[in-house]
N, C-alpha and C positions, 0 to 999 in steps of 0.2 A: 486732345484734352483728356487728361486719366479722371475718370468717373470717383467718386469720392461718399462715403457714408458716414457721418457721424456715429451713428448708433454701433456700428460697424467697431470702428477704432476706439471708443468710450469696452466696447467689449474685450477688447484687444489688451487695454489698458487696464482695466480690472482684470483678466485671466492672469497676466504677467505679474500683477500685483502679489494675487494670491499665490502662483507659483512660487513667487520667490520668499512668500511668508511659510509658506508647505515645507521649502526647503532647511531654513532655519526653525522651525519650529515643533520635528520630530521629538516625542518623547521618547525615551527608552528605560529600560526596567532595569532596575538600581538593587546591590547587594548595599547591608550595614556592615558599617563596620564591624568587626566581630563575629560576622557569620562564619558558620562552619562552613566548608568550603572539600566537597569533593572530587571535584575532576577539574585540573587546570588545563584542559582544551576547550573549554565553553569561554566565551568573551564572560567576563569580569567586570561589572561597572558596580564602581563605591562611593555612594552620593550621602550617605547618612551617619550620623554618630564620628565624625572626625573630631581630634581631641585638637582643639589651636588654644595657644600662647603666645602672649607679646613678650619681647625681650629677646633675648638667645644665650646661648649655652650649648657648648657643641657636644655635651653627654648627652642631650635627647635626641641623638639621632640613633643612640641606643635601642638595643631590645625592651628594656626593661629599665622606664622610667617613672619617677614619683608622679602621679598625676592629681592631686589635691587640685592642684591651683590651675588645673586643665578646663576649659570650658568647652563644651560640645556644640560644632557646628556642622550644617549641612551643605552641601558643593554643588552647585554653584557658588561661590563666596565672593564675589566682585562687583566692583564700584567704589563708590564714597561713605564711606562709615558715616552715620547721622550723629553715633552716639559714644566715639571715640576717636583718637589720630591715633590710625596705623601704620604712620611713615614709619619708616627703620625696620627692624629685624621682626620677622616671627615664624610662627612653626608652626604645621600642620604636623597631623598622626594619624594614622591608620592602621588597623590590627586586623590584620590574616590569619584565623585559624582555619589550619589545613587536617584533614579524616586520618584515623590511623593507618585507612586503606585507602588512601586519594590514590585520583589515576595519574602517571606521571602524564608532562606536557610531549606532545609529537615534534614538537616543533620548538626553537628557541622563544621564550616570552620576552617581551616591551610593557612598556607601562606609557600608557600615549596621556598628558598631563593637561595637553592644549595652549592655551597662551595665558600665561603666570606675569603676574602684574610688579618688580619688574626683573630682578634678579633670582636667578634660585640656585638652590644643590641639594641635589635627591637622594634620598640613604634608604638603601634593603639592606634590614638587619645591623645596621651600625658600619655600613660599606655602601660609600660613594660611587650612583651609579651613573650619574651623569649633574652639569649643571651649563649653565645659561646666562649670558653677562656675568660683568665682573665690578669688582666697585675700587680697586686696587692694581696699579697704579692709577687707572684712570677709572671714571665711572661711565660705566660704557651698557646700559639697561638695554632690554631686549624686550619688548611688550607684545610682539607678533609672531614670534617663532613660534609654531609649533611644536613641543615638547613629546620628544620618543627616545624613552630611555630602554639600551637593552636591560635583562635581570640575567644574568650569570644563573646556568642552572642548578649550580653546586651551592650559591646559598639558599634555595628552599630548604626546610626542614619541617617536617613533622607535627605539629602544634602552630605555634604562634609566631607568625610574621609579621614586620612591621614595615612600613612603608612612612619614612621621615621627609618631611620638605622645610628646607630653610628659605626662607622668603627675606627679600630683601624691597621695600617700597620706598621710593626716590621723594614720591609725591603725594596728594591724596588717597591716589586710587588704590587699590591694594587686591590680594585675592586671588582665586581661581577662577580661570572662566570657563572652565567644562569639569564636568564630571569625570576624573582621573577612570581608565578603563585598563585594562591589562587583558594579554593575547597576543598571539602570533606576531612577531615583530614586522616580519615580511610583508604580513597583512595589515596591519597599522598601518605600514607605510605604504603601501598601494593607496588602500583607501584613503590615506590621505594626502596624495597629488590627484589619483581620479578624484575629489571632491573638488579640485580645485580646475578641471578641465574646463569646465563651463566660462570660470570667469578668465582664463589662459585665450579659449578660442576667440572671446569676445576682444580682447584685447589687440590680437593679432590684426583680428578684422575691422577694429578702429583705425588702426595704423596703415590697413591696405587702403580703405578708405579716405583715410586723410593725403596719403602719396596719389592717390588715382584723381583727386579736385587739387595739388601740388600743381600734378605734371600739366591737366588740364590746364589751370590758371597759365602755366609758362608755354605753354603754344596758344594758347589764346590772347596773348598778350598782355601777363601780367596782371589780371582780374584781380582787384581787389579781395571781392566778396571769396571765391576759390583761395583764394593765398591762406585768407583768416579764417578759413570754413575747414581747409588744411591741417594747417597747426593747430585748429582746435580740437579735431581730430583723432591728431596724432597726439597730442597729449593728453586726452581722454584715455587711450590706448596703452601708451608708457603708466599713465596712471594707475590703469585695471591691472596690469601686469605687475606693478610695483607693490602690487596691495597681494599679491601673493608668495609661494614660499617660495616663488621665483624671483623674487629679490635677491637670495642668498646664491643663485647662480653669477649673479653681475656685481656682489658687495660682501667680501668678507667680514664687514664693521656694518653693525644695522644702526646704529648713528648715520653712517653716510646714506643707507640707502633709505633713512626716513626724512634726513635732508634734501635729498632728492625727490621723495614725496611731494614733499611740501614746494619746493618748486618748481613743479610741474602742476601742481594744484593750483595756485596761487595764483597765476596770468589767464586761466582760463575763462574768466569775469571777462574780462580785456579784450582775449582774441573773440569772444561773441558778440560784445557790443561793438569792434571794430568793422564783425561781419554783417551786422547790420547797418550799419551807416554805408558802406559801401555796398550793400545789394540794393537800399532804399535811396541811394543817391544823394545822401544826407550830408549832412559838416558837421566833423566833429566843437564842440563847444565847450566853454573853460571848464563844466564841472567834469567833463570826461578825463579831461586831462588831467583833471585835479585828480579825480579815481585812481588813473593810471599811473601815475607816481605815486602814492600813497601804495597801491600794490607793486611798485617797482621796491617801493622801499623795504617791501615787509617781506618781498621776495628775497632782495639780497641781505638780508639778517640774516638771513636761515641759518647759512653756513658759520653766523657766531654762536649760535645757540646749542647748549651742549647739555642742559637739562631739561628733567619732565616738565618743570615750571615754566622755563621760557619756551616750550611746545605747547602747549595746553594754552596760555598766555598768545602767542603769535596765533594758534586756530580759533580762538574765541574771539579776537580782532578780524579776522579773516571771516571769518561766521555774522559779526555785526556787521562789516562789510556790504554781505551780500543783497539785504533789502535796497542800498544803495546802486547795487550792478542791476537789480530789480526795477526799480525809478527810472535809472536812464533808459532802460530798455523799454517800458512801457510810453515813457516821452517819445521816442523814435519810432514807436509802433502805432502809437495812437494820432501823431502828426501824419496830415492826410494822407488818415485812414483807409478813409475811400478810394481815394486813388491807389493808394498803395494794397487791396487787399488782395489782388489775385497774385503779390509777390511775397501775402504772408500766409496765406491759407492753412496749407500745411506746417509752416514754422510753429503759427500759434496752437496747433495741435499739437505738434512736438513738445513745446513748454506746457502743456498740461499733464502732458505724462512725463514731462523731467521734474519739474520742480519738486514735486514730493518724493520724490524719489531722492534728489541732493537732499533735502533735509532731513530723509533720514539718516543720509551717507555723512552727514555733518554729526548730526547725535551722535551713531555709532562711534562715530572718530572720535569724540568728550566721552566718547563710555557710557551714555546715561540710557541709550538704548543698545540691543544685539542685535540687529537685523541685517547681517553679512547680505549683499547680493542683491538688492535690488536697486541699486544704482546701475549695474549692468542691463538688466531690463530696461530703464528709464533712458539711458543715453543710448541702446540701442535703436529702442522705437522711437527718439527725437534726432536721431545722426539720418535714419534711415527718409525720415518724413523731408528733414533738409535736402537731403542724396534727390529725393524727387524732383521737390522743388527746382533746386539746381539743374538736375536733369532736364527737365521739360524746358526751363531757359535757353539751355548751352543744344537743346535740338530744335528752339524756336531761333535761335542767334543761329545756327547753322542754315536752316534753310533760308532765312534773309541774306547769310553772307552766298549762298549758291543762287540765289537772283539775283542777286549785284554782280557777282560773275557773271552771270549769262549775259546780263545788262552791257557790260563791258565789252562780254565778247561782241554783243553787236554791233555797240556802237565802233568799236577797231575795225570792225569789217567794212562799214560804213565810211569810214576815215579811208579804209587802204584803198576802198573802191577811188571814193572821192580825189584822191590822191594817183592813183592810175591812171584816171579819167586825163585830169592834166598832164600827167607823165605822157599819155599819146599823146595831147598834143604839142608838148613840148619836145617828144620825139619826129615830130615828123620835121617841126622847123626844123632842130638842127640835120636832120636829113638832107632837107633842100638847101642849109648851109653848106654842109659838106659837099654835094654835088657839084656848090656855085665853087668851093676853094677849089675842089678836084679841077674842075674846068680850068679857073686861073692857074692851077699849077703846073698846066701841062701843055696850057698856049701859050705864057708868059716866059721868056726868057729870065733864068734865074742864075744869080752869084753862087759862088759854092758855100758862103755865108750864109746866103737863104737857105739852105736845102736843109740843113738842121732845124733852123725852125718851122718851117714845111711840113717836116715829118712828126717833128713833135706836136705841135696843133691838130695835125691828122689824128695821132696816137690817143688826144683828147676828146677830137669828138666822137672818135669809137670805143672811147671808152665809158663815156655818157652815154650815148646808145644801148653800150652793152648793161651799162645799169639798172636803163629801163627797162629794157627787157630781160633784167632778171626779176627783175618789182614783179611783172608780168607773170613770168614763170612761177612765183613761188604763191602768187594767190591761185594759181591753178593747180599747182602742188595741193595745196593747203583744201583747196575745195575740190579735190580727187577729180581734177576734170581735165587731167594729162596723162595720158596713156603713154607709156614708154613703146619705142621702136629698136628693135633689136636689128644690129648686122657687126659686123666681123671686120675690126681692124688693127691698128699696129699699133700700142699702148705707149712707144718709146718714142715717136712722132709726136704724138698726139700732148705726153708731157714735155716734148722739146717747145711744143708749138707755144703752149701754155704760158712756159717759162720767158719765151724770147719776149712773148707780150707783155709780163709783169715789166721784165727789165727795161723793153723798150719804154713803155707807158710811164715807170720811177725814174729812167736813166739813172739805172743801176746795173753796170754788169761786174758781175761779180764773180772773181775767181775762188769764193769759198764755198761752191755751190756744188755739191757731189750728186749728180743720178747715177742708182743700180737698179738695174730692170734685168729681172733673172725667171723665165731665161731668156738673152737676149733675140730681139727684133720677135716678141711675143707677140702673139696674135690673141684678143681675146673677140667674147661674143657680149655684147652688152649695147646699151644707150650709149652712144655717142653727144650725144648733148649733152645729157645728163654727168658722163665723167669727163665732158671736158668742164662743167660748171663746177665741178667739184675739185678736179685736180685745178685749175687757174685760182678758186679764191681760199683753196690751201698753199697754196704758193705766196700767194699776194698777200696772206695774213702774216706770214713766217718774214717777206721781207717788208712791210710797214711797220710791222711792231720791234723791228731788229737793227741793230746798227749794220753798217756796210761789209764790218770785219767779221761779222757773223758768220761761223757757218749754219750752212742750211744743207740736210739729206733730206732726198727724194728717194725713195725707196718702193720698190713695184715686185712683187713674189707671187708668181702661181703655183697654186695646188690642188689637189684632186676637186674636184669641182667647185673652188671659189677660188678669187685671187685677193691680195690684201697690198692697200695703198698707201703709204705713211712719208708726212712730210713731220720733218722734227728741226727744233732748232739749238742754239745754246744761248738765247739771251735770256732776259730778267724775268722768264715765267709768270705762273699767277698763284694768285691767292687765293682761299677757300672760295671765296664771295663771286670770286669773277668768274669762277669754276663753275659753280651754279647757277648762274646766269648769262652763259656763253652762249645759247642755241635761244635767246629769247630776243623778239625783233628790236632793234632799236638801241640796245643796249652796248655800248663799246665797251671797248679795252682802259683802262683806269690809268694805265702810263703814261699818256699823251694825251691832252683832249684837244689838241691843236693837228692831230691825224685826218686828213680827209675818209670820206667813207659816209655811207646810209646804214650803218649798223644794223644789213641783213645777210651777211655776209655768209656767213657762217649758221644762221637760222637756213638759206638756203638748201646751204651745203646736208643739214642735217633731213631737211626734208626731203632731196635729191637721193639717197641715200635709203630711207625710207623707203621711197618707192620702189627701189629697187631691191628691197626685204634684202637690204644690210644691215651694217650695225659700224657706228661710231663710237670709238674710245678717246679719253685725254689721261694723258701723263704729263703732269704737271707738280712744280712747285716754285715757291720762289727764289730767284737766281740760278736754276738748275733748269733751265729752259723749259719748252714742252713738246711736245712729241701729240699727233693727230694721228689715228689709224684707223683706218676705212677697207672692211669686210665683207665682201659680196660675193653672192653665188653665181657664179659664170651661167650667162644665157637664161635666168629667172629675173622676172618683174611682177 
């Protein structure tokens, strides 16, 4: 059990708070406009005295324009006008005067403008230096780019500079939302992807986290709670990632990649309350389902909507929404309670440090606040608190499923005991059977008619013998309580002998039956038990499973100290399934269940094999037969 503090995490959750208000909330020291201005290697920020107009006119992007009818504002300039409609066109101005003796710049200068509400085109000196969206042929706004325009150093001049922004506002909102800065371009733009590192790493690391409870859920057998705790995850992660200027790696049109936004934003109400009904053992009920098509619907809109109206409009639905994703989840959390809190513990601490966090990430998103960044906080300390939670489950479910195995295993041991127990005594009857037939068969005068079946009923009750006491064998295999005996004999006997007894035992003899034993009348050093158990029920496998026309190669090669055994055949092979569970007791061949056999055939063979520190391969597939090969080091057990 992980020991837990309140005081502890309430800390945690304030520290992160304030960090992320630290982060957005730097002030920095602002030139007016009009200042005199001597060295253009110092960073540049122009936050006062800007001259803005509504209307447009494309003579003021000139040097030297009428300003009567100019009013002076200060930048930051965004949001919702209280006390005019600035949809349409307007203009911002800013005037650079530069020293008789300014210092030149070392470096080429940018002008970083930040994100411009929603179209622009930015003029040094009456020359177009960059712009942003477009409203012709189509209207295609841009309200998240990052704005870094280079400045050509051949228009600086000497006195008076002007820096022109045509503004173009779709919607309410209108304006600038930083302080327009000028410097080093190169530096601009460093520092503004490093500012965006934090929220980059966090995203990645959603997405690992949502694949690592993915893969979980699918070897666990499909876990609800994992599946939806997944995809929650993962689109928290595409989310954080989406909301930077890494968009513009995966979307040439920031129309598509704010459509994308927003549906990946939109179902994550859904896969949380899904994640809880399924970790709380719960049924989903009509008003859930009501939710979730209401957000199916509002999700597949998206892709019609091609204005600021109908965005602004779909997230203020989406935003009334949420007290509703809020209700259901406090109904599933709050239904017993008690029983259910050692599986909320940490969740509900999670949702103390997310929820204010989404709300601000909602405000942000209507513009009516700027607090970039602490949504990443929020979802990492409630992803993280989840991850536990989870965790301590999927290693309480682990060690419950490693007692049920062990359970298993004992009680199979108990079975194969119980099962042997009868096996002797049913081997010694037929013992004392076969004695009684051996007698009658050898006092009785017999038909040449008889003597076939004579021999075949012999063939059977040594063959039922021999079964037993592989049963025998392989729980003593299995409980290391057989020690192998080494001595030195002739390997091409020994698979004659093997062979004659399959054929005789099926009455099958069969001329498509090829042994090569190289080099021939080998001698090796090994367990003779052991490889005669081995070579007879790889023979016996190749012809039960096989038709008569089949061929079958036996194959025997010695080499520098080991030799290697392979019987292969060309009938109907196997399949993935059958392939991984060929060496498990009890389990047959899937093409016939009408085959005689104790389905340990081959679990023998593998623990024969075993003991004698070899190794067993299969080449298999289906309709291209399979092939067995057995690898042992001569004279080691």
């Amino acid at each position: 059990m992980i020991g837990f503090s309140y005081k502890r995490f309430n800390s945690i959750l304030l520290f992160a708070i304030a960090f992320s208000l630290f982060l957005v909330g730097n002030d920095i020291k602002a030139e007016s406009c009009g200042s005199l201005i001597y060295d253009l290697n110092s960073d540049l920020h122009f936050s006062n005295a800007w001259q803005f107009r509504k209307g447009d006119n494309l003579d003021w992007k000139e040097l030297s324009v009428e300003e009567s009818f100019w009013v002076s504002r200060n930048i930051p300039d965004y949001g919702i006008s209280k006390t005019e409609n600035i949809s349409g066109y307007h203009w911002y101005r800013c005037k650079i005067v530069l020293a008789e003796n300014f210092i030149q710049p070392k470096k080429p200068l940018g002008l970083h403008l930040g994100k411009v509400r929603d179209i622009d085109e930015t003029y040094f000196n009456g020359v177009l230096i960059g712009k942003t969206g477009s409203i012709v042929p189509n209207m295609e706004p841009d309200f998240h780019k990052e704005r870094i325009y280079s400045i050509p150093s051949q228009l600086w001049q000497m006195g008076d500079n002007v820096i022109a922004i045509r503004v173009y506002a779709s919607g309410y909102q209108q304006g600038l939302k930083l302080v327009p800065h000028i410097g080093a371009e190169e530096t601009l733009i460093r520092k503004q992807y490093s500012s965006e590192n934090l929220a980059i790493g966090f995203g990645y690391l959603f997405i690992l986290m949502g694949i690592y409870f993915l893969t979980g859920a699918f070897i666990r057998g499909l876990r609800g709670e994992n599946i939806f705790f997944g995809l929650f995850s993962i689109s928290i992660g595409l989310y954080t990632l989406i909301r930077t200027q890494y968009r513009y790696e995966f979307f040439t049109s920031f129309v598509n990649s704010y459509t994308f936004e927003l549906m990946i934003l939109y179902p994550l109400p859904a896969f949380f309350i899904n994640f809880l009904i399924f970790h709380l053992d719960a049924k989903r009920n009509l008003f859930v389902i009501a939710y979730e098509v209401f957000l199916a619907i509002l999700c597949l809109s998206v892709p019609f909507i091609k204005s600021t109206y109908g965005w602004n409009l779909s997230i203020s639905l989406f935003n009334y929404s949420l007290p509703v994703a809020m209700g259901i989840s406090i109904f599933y959390i709050s239904k017993d309670f008690r029983q259910n809190l050692p599986k909320l513990r940490f969740i509900l601490i999670g949702l103390v440090g997310l929820l204010p966090t989404i709300l601000i990430d909602s405000l942000t998103a209507l513009e009516i606040l700027s607090l970039d960044g602490t949504i990443y906080f929020g979802f990492f300390f409630f992803l993280v608190l989840i991850s536990v939670q989870l965790s301590e489950e999927m290693v309480a479910s682990l060690q419950k499923y490693i007692e049920m195995e062990s359970e298993l295993i004992r009680m199979e041991k108990i079975k194969t005991g119980f099962l042997l127990n009868i096996s002797n005594e049913f081997k010694t009857g037929i013992e004392k059977i076969s004695t009684v037939f051996g007698k009658m068969k050898t006092s009785s005068s017999q038909a040449k008619s008889d003597k076939k079946s004579w021999e075949s009923l012999d063939a059977h009750l040594h063959n039922t013998i021999a079964m037993i006491d592989e049963a025998v064998l392989l729980r003593k295999l299995e409980n290391k309580e057989y020690f192998p005996e080494l001595s030195t004999f002739e390997i091409t006997t020994l698979i004659q002998q093997c062979l004659d007894y399959t054929e005789k035992r099926l009455e099958q003899k069969r001329k498509t039956t090829h042994i090569s034993v190289q080099p021939k009348s080998a001698m090796i050093q090994s367990d003779m038990h052991l490889m005669t158990v081995i070579a007879r029920n790889l023979i016996d496998n190749a012809y039960i499973y096989t038709d008569k026309s089949v061929r079958v190669d036996i194959e025997f090669q010695i080499s520098p100290g080991k030799f290697t055994f392979s019987v292969s055949d060309e009938g109907l092979g196997m399949n993935h399934f059958e392939q991984e569970n060929l060496f498990k007791k009890f389990i047959r061949g899937q093409k016939n269940d009408s085959i005689p056999g104790a389905g340990i055939g081959l679990t023998l063979v593998k623990a024969a094999v075993d003991c004698l520190n070899g190794e067993i391969r299969v080449k298999s597939s289906e309709g291209m037969g399979a092939m067995f090969v057995v690898t042992i080091p001569q004279g080691k057990s």
